[in-house]
N, C-alpha and C positions, 0 to 999 in steps of 0.2 A: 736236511734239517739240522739245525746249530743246539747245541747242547740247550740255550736258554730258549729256543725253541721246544723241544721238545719238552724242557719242564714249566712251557705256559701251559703244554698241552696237557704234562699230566696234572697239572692244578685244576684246568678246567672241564679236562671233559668228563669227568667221573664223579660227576654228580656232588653233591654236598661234598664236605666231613662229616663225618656223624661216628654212628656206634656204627655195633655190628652188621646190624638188620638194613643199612640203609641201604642195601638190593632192595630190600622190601619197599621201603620208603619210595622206591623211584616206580615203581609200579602204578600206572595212572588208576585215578577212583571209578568206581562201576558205576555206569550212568543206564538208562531203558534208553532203546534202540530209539534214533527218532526216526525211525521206516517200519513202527511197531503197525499191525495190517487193521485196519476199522475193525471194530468190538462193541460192543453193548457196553462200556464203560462210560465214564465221562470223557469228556473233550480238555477240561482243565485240569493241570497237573499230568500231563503225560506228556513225554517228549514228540511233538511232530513235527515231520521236516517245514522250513518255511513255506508259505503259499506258492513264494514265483521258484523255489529255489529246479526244480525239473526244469521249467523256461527256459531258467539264467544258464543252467550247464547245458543245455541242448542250441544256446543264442537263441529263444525266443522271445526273450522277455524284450519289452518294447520300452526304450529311452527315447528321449527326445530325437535325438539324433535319430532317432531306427524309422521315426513316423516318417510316410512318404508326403513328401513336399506338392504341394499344389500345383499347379502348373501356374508359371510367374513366378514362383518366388525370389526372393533376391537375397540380399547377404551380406550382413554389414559386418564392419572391423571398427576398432577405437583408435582416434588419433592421440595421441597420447603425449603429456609433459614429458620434458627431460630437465626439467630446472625443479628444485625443490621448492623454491618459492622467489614469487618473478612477477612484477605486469605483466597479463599479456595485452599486447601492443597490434597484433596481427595475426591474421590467419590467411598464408597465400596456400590453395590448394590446387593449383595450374597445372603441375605435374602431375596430381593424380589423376585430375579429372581428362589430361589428355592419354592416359592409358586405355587401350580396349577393354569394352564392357564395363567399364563405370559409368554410373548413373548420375551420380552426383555426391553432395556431401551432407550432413545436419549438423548444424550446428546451434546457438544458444535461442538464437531467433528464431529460429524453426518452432519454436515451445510454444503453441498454443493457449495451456493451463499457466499453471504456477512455474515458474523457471526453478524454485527451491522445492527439491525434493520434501514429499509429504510425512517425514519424522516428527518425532515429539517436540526435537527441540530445534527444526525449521533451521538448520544452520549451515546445511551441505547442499550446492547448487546443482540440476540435475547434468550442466556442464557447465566446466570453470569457462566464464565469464570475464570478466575485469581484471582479475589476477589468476595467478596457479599457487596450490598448496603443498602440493606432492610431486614428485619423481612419479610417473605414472598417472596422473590424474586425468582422465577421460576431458576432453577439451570439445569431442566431436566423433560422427562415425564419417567412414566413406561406406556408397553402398554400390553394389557391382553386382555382376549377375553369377559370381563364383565366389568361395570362398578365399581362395586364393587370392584374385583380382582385387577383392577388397581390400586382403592384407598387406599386399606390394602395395597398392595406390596410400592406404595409411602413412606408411611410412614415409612417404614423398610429400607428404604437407608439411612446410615451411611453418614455422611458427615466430614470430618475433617478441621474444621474451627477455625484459629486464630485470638481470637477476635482483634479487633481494636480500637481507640475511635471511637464514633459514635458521630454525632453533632444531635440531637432531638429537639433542642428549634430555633425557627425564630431569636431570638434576638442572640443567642448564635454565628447562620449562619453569619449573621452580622456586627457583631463584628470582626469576622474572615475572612473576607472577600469571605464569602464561596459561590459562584454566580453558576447557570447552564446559567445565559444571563449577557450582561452590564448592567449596572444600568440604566434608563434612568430617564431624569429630563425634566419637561416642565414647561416655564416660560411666565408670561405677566407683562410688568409692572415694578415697585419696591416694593416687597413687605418688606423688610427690612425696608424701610424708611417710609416703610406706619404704617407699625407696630409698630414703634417707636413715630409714632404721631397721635395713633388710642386715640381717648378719652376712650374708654374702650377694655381691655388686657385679652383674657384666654387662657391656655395653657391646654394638657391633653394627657390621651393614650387610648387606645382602642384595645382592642383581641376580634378578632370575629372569630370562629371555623369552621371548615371545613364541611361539608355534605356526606354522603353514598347514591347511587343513588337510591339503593333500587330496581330495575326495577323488575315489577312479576317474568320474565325471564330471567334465570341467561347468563351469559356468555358462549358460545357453539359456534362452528364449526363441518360441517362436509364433511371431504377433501376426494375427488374419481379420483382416478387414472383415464384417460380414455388411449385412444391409443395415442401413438405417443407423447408420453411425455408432453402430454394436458391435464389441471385438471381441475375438476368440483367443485367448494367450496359451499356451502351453510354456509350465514353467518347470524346472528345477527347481524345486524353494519346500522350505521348510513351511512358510506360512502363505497360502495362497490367499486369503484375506486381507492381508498386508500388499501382498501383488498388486491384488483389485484395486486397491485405497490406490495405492501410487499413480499407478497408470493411469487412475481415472481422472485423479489430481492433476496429472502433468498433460492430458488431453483436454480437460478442460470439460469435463463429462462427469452425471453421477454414475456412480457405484454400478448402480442396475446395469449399466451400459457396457459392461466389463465382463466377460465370463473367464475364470482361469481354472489351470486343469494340472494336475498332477497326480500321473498314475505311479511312477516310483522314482527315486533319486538312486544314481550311483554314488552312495555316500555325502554326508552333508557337514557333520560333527558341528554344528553351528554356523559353520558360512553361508549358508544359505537360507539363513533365520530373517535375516533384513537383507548382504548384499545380493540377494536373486532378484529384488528388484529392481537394481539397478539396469542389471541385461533385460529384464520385459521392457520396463520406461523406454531406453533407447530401442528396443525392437520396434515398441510398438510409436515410436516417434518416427521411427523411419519409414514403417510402413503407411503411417497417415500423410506424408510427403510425398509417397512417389505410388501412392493409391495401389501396396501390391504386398502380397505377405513377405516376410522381413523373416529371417533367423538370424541368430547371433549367437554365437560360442568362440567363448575367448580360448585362443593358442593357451598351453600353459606355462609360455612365459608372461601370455600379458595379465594371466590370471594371477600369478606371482606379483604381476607391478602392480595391478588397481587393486585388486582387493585387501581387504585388514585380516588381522592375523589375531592370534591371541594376545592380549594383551600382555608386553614387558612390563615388569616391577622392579624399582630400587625403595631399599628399607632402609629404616635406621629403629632400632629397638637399644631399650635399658631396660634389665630385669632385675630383680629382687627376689633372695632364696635362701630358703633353710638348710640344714645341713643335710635333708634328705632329697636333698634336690627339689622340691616345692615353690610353688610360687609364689612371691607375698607382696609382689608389687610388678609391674609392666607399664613400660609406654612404648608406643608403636607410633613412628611416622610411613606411610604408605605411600610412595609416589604411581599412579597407574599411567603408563605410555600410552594417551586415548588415540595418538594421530591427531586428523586436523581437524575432524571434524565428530561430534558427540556421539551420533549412532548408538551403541548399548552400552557405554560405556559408565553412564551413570549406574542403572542396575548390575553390571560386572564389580564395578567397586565398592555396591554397597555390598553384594553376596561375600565378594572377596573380605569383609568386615566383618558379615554374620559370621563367616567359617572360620577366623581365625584363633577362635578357642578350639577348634577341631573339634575332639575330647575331652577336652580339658576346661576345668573350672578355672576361671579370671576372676578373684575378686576385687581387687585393687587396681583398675588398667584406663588407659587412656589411650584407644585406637583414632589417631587424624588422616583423613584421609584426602588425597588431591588426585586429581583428574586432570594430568598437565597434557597442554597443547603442543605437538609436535606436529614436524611438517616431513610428515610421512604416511602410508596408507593412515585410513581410518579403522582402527583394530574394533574388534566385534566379537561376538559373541565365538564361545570354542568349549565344545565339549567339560561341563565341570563350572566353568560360567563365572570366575573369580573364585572359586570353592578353593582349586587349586591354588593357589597364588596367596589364600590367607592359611591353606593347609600347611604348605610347603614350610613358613614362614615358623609356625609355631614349633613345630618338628626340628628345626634348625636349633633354634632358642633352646630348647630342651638338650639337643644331643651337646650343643654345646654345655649348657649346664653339666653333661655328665659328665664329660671328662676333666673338666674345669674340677671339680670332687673327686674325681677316680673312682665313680660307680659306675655299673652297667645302666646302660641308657632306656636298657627296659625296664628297670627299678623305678629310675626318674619316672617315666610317663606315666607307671603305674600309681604311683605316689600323685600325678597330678590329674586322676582322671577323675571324672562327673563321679559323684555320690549316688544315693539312690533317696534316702532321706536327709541328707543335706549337701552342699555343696552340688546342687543340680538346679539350679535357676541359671541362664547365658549372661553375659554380656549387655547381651537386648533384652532381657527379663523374661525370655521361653523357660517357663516350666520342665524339664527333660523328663517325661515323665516313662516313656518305654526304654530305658537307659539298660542295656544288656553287656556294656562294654567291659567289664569286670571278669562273668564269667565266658566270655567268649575271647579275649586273652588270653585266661588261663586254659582255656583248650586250646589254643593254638599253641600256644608255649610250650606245650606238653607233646602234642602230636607231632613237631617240627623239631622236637628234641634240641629246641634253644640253648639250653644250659651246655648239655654235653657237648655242642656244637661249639660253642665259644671258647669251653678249654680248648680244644681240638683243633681250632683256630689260630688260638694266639701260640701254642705249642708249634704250629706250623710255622707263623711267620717270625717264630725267633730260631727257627731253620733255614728258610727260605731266604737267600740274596736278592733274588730278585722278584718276585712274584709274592703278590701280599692281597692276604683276603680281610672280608669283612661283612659284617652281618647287621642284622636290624629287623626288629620288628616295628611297624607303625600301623595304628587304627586310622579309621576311619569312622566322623560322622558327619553325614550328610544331610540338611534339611528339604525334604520334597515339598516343593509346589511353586509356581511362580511366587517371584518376592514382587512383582505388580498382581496385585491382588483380581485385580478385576479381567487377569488373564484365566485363572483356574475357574472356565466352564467350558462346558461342551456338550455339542450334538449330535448326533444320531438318527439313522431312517433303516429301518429293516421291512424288508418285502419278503413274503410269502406268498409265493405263485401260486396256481390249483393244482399245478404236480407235487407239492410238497418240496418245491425247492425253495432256500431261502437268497437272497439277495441283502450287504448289510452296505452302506455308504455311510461315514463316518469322518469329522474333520479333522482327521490326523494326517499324515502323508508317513509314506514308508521309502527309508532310505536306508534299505536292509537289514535294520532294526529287529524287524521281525514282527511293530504293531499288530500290523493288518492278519497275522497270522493268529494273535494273541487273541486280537478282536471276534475273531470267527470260532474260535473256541469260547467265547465267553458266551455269544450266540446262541452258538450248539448245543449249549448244558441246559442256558433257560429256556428251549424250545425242547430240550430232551431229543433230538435227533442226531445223528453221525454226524463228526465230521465235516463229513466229504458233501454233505447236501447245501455247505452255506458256503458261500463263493464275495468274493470284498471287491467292491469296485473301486475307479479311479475318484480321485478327492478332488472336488470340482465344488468353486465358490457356489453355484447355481443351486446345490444341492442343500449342502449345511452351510447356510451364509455365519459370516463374523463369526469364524471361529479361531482359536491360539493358535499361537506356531506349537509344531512339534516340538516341544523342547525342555529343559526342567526336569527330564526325564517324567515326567508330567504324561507323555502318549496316550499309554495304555489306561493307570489312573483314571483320566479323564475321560477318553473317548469309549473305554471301554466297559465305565462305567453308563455312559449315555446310551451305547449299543445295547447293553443287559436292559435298562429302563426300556426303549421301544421293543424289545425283541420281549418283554413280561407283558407290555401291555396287549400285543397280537397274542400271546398266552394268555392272559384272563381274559381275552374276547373269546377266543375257543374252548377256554374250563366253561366257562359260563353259558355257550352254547349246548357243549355237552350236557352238563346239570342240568337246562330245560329240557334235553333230550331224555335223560336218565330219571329226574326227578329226584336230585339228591344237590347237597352245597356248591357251590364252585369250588370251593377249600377240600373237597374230594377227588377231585380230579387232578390229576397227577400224567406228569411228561417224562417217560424215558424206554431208552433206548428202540426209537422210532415208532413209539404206543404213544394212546391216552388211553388213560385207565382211568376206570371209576368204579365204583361198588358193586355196579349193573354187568356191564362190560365193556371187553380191551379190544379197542380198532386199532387201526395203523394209521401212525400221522397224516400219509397222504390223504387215506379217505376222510377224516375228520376234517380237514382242509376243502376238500372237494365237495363235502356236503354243507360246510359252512360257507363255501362262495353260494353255494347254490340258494342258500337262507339268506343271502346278503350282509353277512357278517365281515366287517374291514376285515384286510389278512394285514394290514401294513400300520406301520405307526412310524411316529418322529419319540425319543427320546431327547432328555436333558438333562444334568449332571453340574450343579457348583461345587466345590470342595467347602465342609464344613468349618468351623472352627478358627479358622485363620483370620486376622487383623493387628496391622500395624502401622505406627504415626512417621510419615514417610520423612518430616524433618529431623527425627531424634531416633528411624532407626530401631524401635522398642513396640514390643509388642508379639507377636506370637504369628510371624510370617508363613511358618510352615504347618504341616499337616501332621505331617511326624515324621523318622529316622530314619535314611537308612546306615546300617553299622556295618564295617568288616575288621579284619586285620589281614596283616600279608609278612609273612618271614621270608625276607630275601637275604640269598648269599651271593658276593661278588668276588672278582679276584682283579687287581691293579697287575698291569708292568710298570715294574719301576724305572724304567727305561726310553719305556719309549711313550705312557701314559695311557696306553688301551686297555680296553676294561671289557669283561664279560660278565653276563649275568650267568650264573652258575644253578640254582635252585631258587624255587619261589614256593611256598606253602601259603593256601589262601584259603582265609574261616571268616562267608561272608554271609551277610542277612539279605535274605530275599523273600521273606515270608515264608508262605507258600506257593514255592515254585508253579506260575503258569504252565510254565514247557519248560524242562530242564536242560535240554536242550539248546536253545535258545538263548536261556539265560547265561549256561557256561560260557557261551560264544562271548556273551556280552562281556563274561569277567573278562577271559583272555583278550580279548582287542581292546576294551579299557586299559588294561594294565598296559598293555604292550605299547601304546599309544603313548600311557602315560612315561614308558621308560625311553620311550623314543624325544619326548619334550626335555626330558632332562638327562639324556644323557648324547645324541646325537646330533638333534635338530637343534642348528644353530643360524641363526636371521643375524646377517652382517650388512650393516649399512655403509657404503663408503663416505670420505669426506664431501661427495656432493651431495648427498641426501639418495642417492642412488640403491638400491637392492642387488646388494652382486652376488645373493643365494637364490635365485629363480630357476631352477631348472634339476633335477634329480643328478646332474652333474653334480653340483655343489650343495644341494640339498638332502641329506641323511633321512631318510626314513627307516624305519626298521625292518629287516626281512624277515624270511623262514628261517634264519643263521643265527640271527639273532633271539630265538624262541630256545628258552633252557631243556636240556631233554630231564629235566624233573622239575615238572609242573603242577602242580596238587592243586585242586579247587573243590573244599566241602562247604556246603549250606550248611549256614545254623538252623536247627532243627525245630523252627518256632512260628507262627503264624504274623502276621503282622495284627499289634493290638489293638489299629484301628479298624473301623468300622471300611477296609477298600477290597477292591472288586478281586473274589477269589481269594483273600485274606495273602494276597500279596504284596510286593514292595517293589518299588522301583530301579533298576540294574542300567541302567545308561549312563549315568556318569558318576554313580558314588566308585565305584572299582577304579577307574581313573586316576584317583588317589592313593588308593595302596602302594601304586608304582613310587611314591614318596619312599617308602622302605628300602627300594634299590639305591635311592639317591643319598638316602644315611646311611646305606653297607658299604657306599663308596665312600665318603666322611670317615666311617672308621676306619677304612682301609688303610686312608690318606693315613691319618693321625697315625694308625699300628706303625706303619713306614717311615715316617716322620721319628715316631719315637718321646715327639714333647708334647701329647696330649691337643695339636692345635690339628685342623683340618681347615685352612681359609680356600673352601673350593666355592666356584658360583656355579649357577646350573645355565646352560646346558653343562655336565661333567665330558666336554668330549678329551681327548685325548692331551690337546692342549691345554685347556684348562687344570686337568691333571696332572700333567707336569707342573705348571705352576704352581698347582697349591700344595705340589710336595716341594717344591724352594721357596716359596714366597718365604720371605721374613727369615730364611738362611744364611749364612755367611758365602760370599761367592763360590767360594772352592770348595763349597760341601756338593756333596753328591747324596740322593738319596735311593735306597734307605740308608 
């Protein structure tokens, strides 16, 4: 080990800087066991392990993959672009089809329905046709009686493509007016005239790069004929509703004719929101051709080529500020990299608009926003949904403002955060009215020992040659519910057998989330029985027709609010039977811990059940659930989109080589709102893989396009995600200690992708770092911060023969 080896190691592995105590400080929080044994307690609010989680470490649990194949099945591959954008002129597929065990091919003509996939904005072909748009664009499957065999014959189809220009760059789309939506702009204010008499002026840009979802489990369908020109789909997908639509669209068939099924996803974080339709369409295109059930699961290189990513952003902002670092004027240009084709890119770039106050009050701002056309995958939906992308943005703006003054950067935000009686109206004119971001700063400021940290800090790296740390705290606020309004409802079916067991089906899907788990505790409580008696089945269009995608962080919310409605109302069929039994109100009778009770006397649920089938009393019901309160006018953007908030903060510390540009996260302190924790459990999970995801987008994972339009980051070779190495050994995660003050299910709050965001805090303790090493106050880093980029932005704008620090 080389001397500056050894002192990367002792910068980083020893937890913070701090005071004395900061042994104490690295000491993880006390959580309830979540292998706590069934109790007469409630089911919600106590940590228990997920439903499938025994399954999954025993390999029981049943993925697509795991279902045993029918006999006939077959087994398609995608023939695939290699021109970014090109006529296609021909399709010779000679060679494949002379390989053993190929059956044949599909292609455009094969489409019985609509040849244009059934999206909102009808603009994406269900295979390129006329022309190609992308490096990667599905053109066609081959279908063979092996997976293999399909994949080799793929690749032996001859394609005759004439190139075209292809547009690869955001700025380029741009400039050319190259749109898949309108532009939109939202205003308050005069911001020109603020701007012009702001005491302090900066202007600037920003690239921040897109994300690969990475899910354990790749992309798959698998489509079965049944009788009567009625099909069976098994999908991985986020929204089995939207499956239905598609498939039934591009068959040429209604809705009814479609049943799609999904019992769990191996991870999803949004790709699987819209592109899972794409592998059902082609499954089940193939299978209506060669009369025989169809799988399809993309390799995870071709899952790298066809599908979309998170969306890339380039910015240009001018702000306006007071001497306290304050804001008194903003404009914001937003370019979003949509790909070729629209897919969720309009709602990504309105969210990524609503979020870009974060925290923080805009009074004076002019946010424009475009949705340029690139010819590359179609980017989609990703965990946070644009949140990130106007979070990232503003948090920029800000750190830059502090050093630009020479104050600490947690002064700035705090000086610019939502009010409580004034300065708390958005952008979009949301009222903030559960606004907690003030005193839940100052505990984490306090608990993370900020202040003494930062001297301790800069003392160090005006010791330190090589190895330079840096700190940050940033909030987080997040708005819960879909911003298409007419997505936030849902359904629910709860059965109660005569044994006192319950059965709940629910339109959510679980992609290890944890829903279905959530869901069965919320069951459990209004039915007043264990646990262990309510059991969650698979999500199947047949059951809760036209329901959301999982997504929004929306699940639980939603579905679980639906689940509570049917599971009360099989509760007031049996209060209500009882009271004719007993001869006293229904509003007497009371459910728990595996009783009904009333004034008279206490049976056990079973028998209450058992005597109530026997009176002919329903044991089963359907719930329903719209979220209250929410409306907004979709061309101007204003109105009151969400339900309410959720808030955290996050203090991370990092440490640079100056050398070589690698970076470690060192400590992370995290003070977040979750109401009232469903399963704490659960939900910590959800902080840490948010964060850690999120620190994987901006500091690892980096999407490189070549000069052909080509992807030459597909493969975990050249693809960073983050591991167990990268997880700091001082990791703190406390809930705010407060209910949610809206009227939702359990008096909790949504955890799927506001935590996402905090990761922002590593990506400004990397900024300070840069600048501490730097020395002149500037940090020009773009995200991803990988190693090279960090070298850059500690020379950018240097004289050549400096070296830094």
């Amino acid at each position: 080990m080389t001397a500056r080896d050894d002192e990367f190691t002792s910068a980083t592995g020893g937890g913070p800087a701090g005071p004395a105590d900061a042994g104490e400080r690295n000491l993880a929080p006390a959580t309830v066991s979540p292998h706590a044994p069934a109790a007469a307690q409630p089911a919600m609010g106590r940590s228990r392990p997920h439903e499938s989680a025994r399954a999954q470490v025993m390999g029981a649990a049943t993925y697509i993959d795991d279902i045993a194949e029918i006999k006939g099945t077959l087994h398609a591959a995608p023939i695939l672009s290699t021109v970014a954008h090109g006529r296609l002129r021909g399709i010779d597929p000679a060679a494949a089809l002379a390989l053993p065990g190929v059956h044949g091919v599909v292609l455009a003509g094969d489409i019985p329905g609509d040849p244009v996939l059934a999206t909102f904005v009808h603009d994406e072909p269900v295979f390129a046709r006329d022309s190609v748009q992308h490096v990667g664009q599905v053109v066609g499957l081959v279908v063979a009686e092996t997976v293999m065999q399909a994949r080799r014959a793929a690749r032996l189809v001859k394609l005759d493509i004439e190139p075209l220009p292809a547009v690869l760059d955001v700025r380029e789309a741009h400039a050319k007016q190259s749109y898949v939506l309108p532009p939109i702009v939202v205003r308050r204010g005069e911001p020109e005239q603020a701007l012009a008499r702001a005491r302090h002026r900066l202007s600037g840009q920003l690239e921040v790069g897109g994300q690969e979802h990475f899910y354990l489990e790749g992309q798959v369908a698998y489509a079965l004929p049944l009788e009567q020109d009625q099909w069976w789909i098994h999908s991985s997908t986020q929204h089995p509703g939207e499956v239905q639509h598609w498939v039934a669209h591009a068959l040429g068939l209604e809705n009814n004719a479609v049943t799609v099924e999904c019992r769990r996803m191996g991870g999803g974080f949004g790709g699987k929101e819209t592109q899972a339709g794409h592998m059902a369409v082609w499954a089940a295109l193939a299978a209506r051709k060669f009369g025989r059930p169809v799988k399809l699961r993309l390799d995870r290189d071709d899952d790298f080529l066809v599908t979309g990513k998170r969306h890339p952003f380039a910015y240009d902002w001018d702000a306006g500020f007071d001497d306290d670092g304050r804001l008194t004027g903003l404009k914001i240009t937003m370019l979003a990299n949509c790909g070729f084709s629209a897919d969720l890119s309009g709602p990504v770039a309105d969210r990524a608009v609503f979020h870009t106050d974060n925290a923080y009050y805009l009074g004076d701002v002019e946010i424009a926003s475009y949705r340029c056309k690139t010819n590359t995958q179609s980017h989609t939906a990703f965990r946070g949904f644009g949140g990130p992308q106007g979070v990232i943005l503003i948090e920029a703006i800000l750190g830059e403002i502090a050093r630009h003054l020479g104050i600490d950067a947690l002064d700035v935000r705090k000086a610019n955060l939502y009010g409580v009686e004034e300065r708390n109206v958005t952008h979009y004119q949301m009222k903030v009215e559960d606004n907690i971001l003030h005193p839940l700063i100052d505990r984490l400021e306090h608990t993370s020992h900020y202040r003494e940290r930062r001297a301790e800090i800069a003392a160090w790296n005006a010791t330190s040659p090589v190895i330079q740390r840096g700190l940050a705290i940033t909030p987080v606020k997040f708005g819960i519910s879909f911003t298409a309004t007419f997505f936030n409802q849902a359904g629910a079916l709860v059965h109660v057998f005569t044994d006192g067991s319950i059965q709940v089906n629910h339109g959510g899907t679980e992609m290890g989330q944890g829903l279905h788990t959530k869901v069965m505790q919320v069951v459990a409580d209004e039915l007043g029985v264990p646990f262990e008696r309510v059991r969650c089945t698979a999500t199947e269009t047949g059951k809760v027709p036209n329901a959301s995608a999982t997504a929004a962080s929306s699940g639980t919310d939603l579905n679980g609010r639906a689940a509570q409605f049917a599971a009360r109302n099989v509760r007031d069929n049996l209060a209500a039977f009882v009271a004719g039994l007993d001869g006293c109100g229904a509003g007497a009778v009371s459910f728990r811990a595996g009783q009904v009770l009333s004034p008279k006397a206490t049976r056990s649920f079973d028998e209450v059940v058992k005597a109530a089938y026997a009176n002919r009393i329903q044991l089963w019901s359907d719930g329903f659930y719209r979220t209250p309160k929410i409306h907004y006018d979709k061309a101007t953007l204003t109105g009151r989109p969400f339900f309410y908030f959720a808030y955290g903060a996050a203090c991370t510390e990092v440490a640079i080589d100056t050398l070589t540009g690698e970076s470690r996260v060192l400590a992370v302190d995290i003070l977040h709102d979750v109401g009232t924790s469903l399963n704490p459990a659960i939900d910590i999970g959800q902080i840490e893989g948010g964060f850690i995801q999120g620190v994987g987008w901006l500091t690892t994972e980096e999407l490189v396009w070549n000069g052909r339009g080509a992807l030459a980051t597909h493969a975990p070779s050249t693809y960073k995600i983050p591991a167990t190495g990268d997880v700091p050994e001082h990791f703190r995660i406390e809930f705010w200690p407060e209910p949610n003050r809206e009227d939702n299910v359990g008096g909790s709050k949504a955890v799927g992708e506001p935590p996402f965001m905090l990761a922002v805090s590593a990506w400004e303790a990397l900024r300070d770092a840069v600048a501490q090493a730097r020395g002149d106050r500037r940090a020009p880093l773009v995200a991803p911060a990988t190693a090279e980029n960090v070298l850059k932005a500690l020379r950018r704008g240097r004289s050549a023969g400096a070296v830094a620090p």
